[in-house]
N, C-alpha and C positions, 0 to 999 in steps of 0.2 A: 304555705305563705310565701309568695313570691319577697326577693331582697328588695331594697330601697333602692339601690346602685340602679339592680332590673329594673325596678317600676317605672325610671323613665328614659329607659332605653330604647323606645319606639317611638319619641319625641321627633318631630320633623327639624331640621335645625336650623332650617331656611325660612320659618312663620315669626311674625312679629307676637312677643309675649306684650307688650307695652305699645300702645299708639296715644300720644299726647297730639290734639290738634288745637286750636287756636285756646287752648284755657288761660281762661281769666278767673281771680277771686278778690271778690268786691267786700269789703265790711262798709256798710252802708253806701254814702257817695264816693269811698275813698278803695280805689284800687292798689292792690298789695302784691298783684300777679296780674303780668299782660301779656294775651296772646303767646303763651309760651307754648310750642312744638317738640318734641322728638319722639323718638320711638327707641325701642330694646329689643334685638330678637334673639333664639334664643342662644344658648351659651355663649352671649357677649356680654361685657362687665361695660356699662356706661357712668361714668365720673361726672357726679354734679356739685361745680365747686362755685365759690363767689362770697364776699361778704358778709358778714351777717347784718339780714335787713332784704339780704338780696332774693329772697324768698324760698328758698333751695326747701326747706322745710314744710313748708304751705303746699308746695308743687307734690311733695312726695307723701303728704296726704292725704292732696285728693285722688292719689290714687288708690285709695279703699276707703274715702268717703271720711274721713277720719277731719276733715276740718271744724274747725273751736266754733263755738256758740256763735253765731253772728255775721259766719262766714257765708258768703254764696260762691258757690260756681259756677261758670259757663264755658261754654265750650265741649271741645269732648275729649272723653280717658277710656280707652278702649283696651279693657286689662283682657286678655284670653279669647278676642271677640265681646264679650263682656261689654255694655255700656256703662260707665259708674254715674258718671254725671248726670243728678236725674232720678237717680235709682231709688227704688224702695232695701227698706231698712234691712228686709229679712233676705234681698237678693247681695245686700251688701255683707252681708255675716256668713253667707253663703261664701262666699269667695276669699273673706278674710282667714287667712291661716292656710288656703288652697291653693286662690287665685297666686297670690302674692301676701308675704309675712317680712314683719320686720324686726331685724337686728338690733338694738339698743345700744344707746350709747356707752352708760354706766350699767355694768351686767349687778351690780349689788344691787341699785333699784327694781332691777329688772328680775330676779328671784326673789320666792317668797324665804326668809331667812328662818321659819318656823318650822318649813316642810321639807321630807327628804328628799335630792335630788330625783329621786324613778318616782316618788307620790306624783311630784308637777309634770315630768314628761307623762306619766301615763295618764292624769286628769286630761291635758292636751290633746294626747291622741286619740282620747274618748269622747271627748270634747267635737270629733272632725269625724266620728262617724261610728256606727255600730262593732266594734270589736268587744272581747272578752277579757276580762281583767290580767287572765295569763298570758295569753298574745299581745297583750298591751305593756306586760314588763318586757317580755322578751323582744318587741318591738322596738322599747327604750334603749335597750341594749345594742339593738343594732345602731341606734341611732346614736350612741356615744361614742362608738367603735371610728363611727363615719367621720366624728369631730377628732378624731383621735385621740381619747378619754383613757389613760391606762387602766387597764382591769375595769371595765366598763359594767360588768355584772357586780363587782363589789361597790364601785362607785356608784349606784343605785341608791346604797344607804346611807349613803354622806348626806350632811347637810354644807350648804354654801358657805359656811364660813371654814369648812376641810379645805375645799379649795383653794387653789394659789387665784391669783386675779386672772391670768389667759385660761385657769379651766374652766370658770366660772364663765367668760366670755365663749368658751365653747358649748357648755352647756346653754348658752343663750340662742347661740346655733341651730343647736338642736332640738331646743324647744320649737326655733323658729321653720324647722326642717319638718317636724312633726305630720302637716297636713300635708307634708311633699309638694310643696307650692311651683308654680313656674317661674317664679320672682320672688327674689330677697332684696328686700331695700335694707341696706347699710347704713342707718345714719351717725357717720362718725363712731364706728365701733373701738378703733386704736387710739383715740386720744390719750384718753387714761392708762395706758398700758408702755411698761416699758422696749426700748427699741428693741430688743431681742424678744419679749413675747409679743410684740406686734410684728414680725417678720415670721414667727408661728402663726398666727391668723391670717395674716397675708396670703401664707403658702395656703393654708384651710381654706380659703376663699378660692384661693385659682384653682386647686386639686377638684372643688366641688363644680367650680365653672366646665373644667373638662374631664371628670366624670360621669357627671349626672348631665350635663349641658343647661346645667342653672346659669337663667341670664339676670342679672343683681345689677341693682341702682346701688351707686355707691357715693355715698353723701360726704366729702371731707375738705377740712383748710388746707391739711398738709400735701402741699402737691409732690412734695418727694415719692409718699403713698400712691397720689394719684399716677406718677410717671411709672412707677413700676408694676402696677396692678392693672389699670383701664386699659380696655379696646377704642376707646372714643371719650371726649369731653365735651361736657356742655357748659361754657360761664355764663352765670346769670351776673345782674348786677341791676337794682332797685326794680324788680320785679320782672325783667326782661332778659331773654337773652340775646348776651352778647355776640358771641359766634361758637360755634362749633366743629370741631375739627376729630379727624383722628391722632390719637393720643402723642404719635410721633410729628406728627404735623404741624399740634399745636405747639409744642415745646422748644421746636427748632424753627417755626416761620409763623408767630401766631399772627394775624392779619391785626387786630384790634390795642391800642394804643394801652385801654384797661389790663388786657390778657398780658402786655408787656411788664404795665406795673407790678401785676401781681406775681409776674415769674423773677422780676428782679427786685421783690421783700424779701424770697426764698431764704433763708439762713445757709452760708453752706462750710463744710467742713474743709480744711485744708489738700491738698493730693498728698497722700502717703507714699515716700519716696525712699529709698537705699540712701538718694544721693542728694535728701532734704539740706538748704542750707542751715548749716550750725546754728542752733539759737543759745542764748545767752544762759547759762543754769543756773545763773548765782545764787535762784530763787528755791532750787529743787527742794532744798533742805525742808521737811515736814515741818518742823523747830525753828521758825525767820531767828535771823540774828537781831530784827529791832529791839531797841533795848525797852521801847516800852511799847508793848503789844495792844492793840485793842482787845486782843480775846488772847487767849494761853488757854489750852489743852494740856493736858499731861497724867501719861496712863491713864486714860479716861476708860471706865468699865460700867458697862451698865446693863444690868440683868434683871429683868423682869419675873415677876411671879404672883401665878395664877391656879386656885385650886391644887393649891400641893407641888405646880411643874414649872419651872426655870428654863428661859429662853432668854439666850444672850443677844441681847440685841448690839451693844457694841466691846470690844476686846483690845485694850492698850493703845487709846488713839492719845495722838501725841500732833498739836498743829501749835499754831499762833499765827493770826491776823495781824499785820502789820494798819497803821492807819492807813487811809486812801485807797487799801490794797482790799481788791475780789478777788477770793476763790470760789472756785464752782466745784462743788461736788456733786459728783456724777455715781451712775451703780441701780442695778436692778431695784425691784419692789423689794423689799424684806433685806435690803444691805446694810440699814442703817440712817441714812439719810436725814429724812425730818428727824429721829432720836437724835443724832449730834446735833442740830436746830435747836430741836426742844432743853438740850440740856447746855447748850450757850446763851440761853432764853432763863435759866434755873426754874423750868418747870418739871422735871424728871428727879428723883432721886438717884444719885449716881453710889455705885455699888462700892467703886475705887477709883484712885487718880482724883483730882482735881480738875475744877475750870475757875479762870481769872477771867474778869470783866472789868476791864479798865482799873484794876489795883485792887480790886474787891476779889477775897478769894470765895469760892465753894467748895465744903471740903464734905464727903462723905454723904452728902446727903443737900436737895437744892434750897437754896438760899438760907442753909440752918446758921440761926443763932445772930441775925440781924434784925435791927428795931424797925419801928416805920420808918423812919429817916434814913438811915442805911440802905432800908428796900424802893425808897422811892427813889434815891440816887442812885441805884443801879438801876431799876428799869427807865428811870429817865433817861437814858443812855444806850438804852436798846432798842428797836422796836422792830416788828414783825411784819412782813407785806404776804396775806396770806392767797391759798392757790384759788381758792372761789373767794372773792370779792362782794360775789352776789349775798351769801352768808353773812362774810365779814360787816358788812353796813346795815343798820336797822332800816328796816325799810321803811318806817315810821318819824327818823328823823330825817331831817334839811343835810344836806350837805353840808351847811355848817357847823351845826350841831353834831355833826359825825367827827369832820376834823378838829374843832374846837374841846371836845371833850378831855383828851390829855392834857391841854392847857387849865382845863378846870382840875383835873383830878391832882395836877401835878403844882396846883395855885401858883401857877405861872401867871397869867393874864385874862381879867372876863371883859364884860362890857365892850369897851369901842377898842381896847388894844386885845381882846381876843378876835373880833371882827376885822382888825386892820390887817394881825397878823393871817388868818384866816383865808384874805382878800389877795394877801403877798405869796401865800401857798398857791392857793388858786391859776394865778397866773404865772408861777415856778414850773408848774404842769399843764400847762399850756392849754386852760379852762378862761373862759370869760369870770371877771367878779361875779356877775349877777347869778352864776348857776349855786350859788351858796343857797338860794332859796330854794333849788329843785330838791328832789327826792331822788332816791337811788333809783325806782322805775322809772323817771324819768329819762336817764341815760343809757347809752349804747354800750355793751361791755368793756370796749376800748376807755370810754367817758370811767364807766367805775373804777377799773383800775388807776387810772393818773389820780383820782379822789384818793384811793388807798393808797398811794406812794406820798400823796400830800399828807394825811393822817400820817405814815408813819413818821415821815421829815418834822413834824410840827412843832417838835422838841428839840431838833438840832440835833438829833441821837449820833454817835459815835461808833454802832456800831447797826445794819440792817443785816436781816435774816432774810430773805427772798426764797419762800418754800414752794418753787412752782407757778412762779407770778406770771406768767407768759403762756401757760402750756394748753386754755380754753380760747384761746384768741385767734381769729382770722390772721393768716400769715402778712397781709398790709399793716394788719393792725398791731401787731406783734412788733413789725419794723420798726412802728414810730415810739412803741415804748422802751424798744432796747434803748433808740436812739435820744430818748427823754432818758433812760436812765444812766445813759454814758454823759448827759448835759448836767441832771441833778448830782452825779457824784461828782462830776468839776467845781457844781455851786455850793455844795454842803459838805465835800471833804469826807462825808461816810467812809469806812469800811463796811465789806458785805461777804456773807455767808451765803453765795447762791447756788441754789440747789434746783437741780431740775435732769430729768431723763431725757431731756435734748440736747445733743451733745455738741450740734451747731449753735446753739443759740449761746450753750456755756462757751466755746469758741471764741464767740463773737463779743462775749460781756469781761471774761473770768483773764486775770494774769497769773494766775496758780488753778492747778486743776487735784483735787482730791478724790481717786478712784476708787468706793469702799464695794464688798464682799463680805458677804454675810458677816458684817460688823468690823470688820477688818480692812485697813489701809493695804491696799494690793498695788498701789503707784501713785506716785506723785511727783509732782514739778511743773515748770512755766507752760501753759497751757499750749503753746504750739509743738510746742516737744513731744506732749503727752500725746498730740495728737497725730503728728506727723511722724515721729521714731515710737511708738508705744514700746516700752519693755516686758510688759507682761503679755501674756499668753490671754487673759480676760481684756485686757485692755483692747488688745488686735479684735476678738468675738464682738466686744460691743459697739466698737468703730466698724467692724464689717457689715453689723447689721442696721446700719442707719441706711432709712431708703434715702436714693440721690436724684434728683429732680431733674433725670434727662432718662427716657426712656431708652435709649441704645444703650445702657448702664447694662450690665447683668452680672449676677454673683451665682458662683460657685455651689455645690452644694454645700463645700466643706465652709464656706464663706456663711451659709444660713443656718448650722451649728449652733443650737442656742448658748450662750455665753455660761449659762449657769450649768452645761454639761462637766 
């Protein structure tokens, strides 16, 4: 049995795997893609980035035919020589998994959670063609080896939730490796993954580009990603593109006024200097000296348990939010994170230590031994801006009826002063009145978040939790809610608990920064400090692994050292 690496080492690397020519896709009279063009040949990585709305998505499935109910195509998609556009059903299933396969965004959707890891590679590779059930695990094996899967014969037997989240995303790899396709479309594979295991997929991705001479469409907002990854870009924008350059081209002379905008939303991190100007550390201390804190920490422990086994999720955390005052806490998958969230929120039992909420203590266990009135005055006081939004709002209620509801629950205000108030949120977040009658399909993701930042404002809360509230958002769109939510904390005086694996965007919001590790505080203090002198040894790993949004950037190998080594 010839290797995988071998299989497509007689690949010409001069042939176009990808020819895009005038396609357009129509739903009914309304066109949603026009005349879009380019090509991919092979071992080159092409970045398709733009808006959402801007079709990036549409584009990259008609190239296996994979367009929704209602969609047409025209034009032509010439995958392998292959015509798609046009094609019969069974010439189209022919090539899916071969011609070209695709990478997933969220690898948890994208595995079955039932089955074990080598059952679904091997159904896959049986799937793509006549093999034996034995060459078809050993096959598996190779192909986890390729993603760089440790112990790749034992991890066979795993099921997805063994998995950390990037081995899960490589096992999605590999599934998608399986038919040994000529093209891997990426769509948005790193979002969900923290900056150090998406600088692991990154490396997976270029090793396979010049390995194997896999040429990959790679679908993403985060142009930092895109600066360090792509051979070329193409921006679309409302179903068109706008220009296309190569990757250093476009980042230092983009010709188009959009491409400019969109490179100056970037978030970016400060330069990390010997000879950084001193910043202010009055704030370092974990423990504020306010004398009256919106939140207080102290020895906070909280250990989980499951079928007999205990996992610490967090060990002696000790903070206070001051009023007015954001801290961002930052830190791998499994650091801890959303758990300090959830238990400033008193949804978690805490094991030991306490947490204070504006004078209300929690001792031992969350919200034990308060009446209704006690508990409605504490969560009156808190409230939650969660990471999918699309979740968070029923889709069945109006917009006003989504932010209105805490005002009912909490017999604040109904009738025409829950509508006034309603109408005064609305326009806080920079929405027209009259969208109170829309529904959540009705708006744009950018649109549903500012609704979720109104919902949780609508009480006046004293203290927000922001778990992630930026991290699915087009990097324009991102801009204007930092910049909405650096306006709402001047209008409403919150304090905020912001938590997110982007360590620019914590930069750009957060005046304390909290760095946790496997439940543990590993640094802390005034977020320029943290970021431009970092003290620790993790701190420096996760600051090195953030991509930087200028392709003459390049890091070290000792620089792409995953932080949790």
């Amino acid at each position: 049995m010839s290797s995988i690496v071998g299989s497509s080492a007689a690949r010409e690397p001069e042939s176009a795997v990808l020819d895009i020519r005038s396609l357009s896709v129509t739903f009914g009279r309304r066109t949603v893609v026009e005349e879009v063009g380019f090509e991919i040949r092979r071992g080159e990585i092409v970045a398709l980035v733009g808006e959402s709305g801007s079709g990036k998505s549409l584009t990259a499935r008609a190239v296996l035919g994979l367009l929704p109910e209602g969609a047409r195509a025209s034009g032509s998609v010439l995958l392998g020589g292959t015509e798609v556009v046009g094609a019969e059903e069974s010439r189209l299933r022919a090539l899916r998994g071969t011609g070209a396969a695709v990478v997933f965004q969220d690898p948890q959707t994208a595995l079955n959670p039932v089955q074990k890891i080598g059952t679904q590679l091997v159904r896959a590779l049986r799937a793509h063609g006549p093999i034996s059930q034995a060459d078809a695990r050993d096959r598996a094996v190779e192909l986890l080896a390729l993603v760089d899967i440790p112990e790749p014969r034992q991890r066979l037997d795993w099921y997805p939730h063994q998995l950390s989240g990037g081995q899960k995303q490589r096992v999605v790899i590999a599934l998608a490796l399986s038919g040994d396709p000529d093209l891997l479309i990426a769509d948005e594979p790193t979002t969900a993954l923290d900056v150090t295991v998406q600088a692991e997929i990154l490396d997976l991705l270029r090793n396979l580009q010049q390995r194997r001479g896999t040429a990959i469409l790679f679908i993403s907002h985060n142009l930092g990603v895109v600066a360090e990854l792509a051979d070329r870009v193409v921006v679309m924008r409302a179903g068109r593109i706008v220009e296309q350059q190569a990757v250093h081209e476009l980042f230092h002379a983009p010709r188009e006024s959009y491409t400019r905008t969109l490179l100056a939303a970037v978030p970016r991190l400060p330069e990390s200097s010997e000879h950084a100007v001193s910043v202010d550390d009055s704030n370092s201390n974990p423990v504020s000296d306010e004398p009256d804190p919106v939140l207080r920490v102290d020895d906070l422990t909280v250990v989980y348990r499951a079928r007999g086994k205990r996992f610490r999720a967090l060990h002696e955390i000790s903070l206070a939010v001051a009023p007015r005052e954001v801290i961002g806490v930052v830190g791998e998958s499994g650091s801890g994170k959303s758990t300090l969230g959830r238990a400033a929120l008193g949804l978690v039992p805490l094991t030991s230590g306490s947490v204070e909420l504006h004078g209300t203590s929690l001792h031992g266990t969350s919200l034990h031994g308060l009446n209704g009135r006690e508990l409605r005055a504490v969560r009156k006081n808190v409230a939650l801006v969660h990471q999918d939004v699309t979740a968070s709002l029923d889709p069945r209620r109006t917009i006003e009826q989504s932010i209105g509801e805490p005002l009912l629950v909490h017999r604040v205000a109904t009738g025409s002063l829950m509508r006034g108030r309603v109408g005064q949120l609305l326009e806080s977040v920079r929405l027209p009145r009259d969208f109170a009658t829309r529904r959540p399909g009705e708006l744009s993701g950018g649109q549903r978040q500012r609704v979720a930042l109104a919902r949780a404002l609508v009480l006046a809360p004293r203290l927000l939790i922001a778990d992630e509230p930026t991290s699915a958002l087009d990097v324009s769109v991102q801009a204007e809610i930092l910049d909405l939510f650096t306006d709402l904390r001047e209008e409403y005086g919150f304090a905020c608990l912001f938590i997110s694996h982007d360590l620019a965007v914590v930069h750009q919001v957060a005046d304390r920064v909290v760095v946790l590790r496997g439940g543990e505080i590993i640094e802390t203090g005034p977020a320029t400090e943290v970021f431009v002198r970092p003290a620790a040894e993790y701190t420096r790993r996760l600051l090195a692994a953030v991509p930087v949004p200028d392709p003459a950037h390049t890091r070290s190998p000792a620089q792409l050292v995953s932080a949790s080594a």
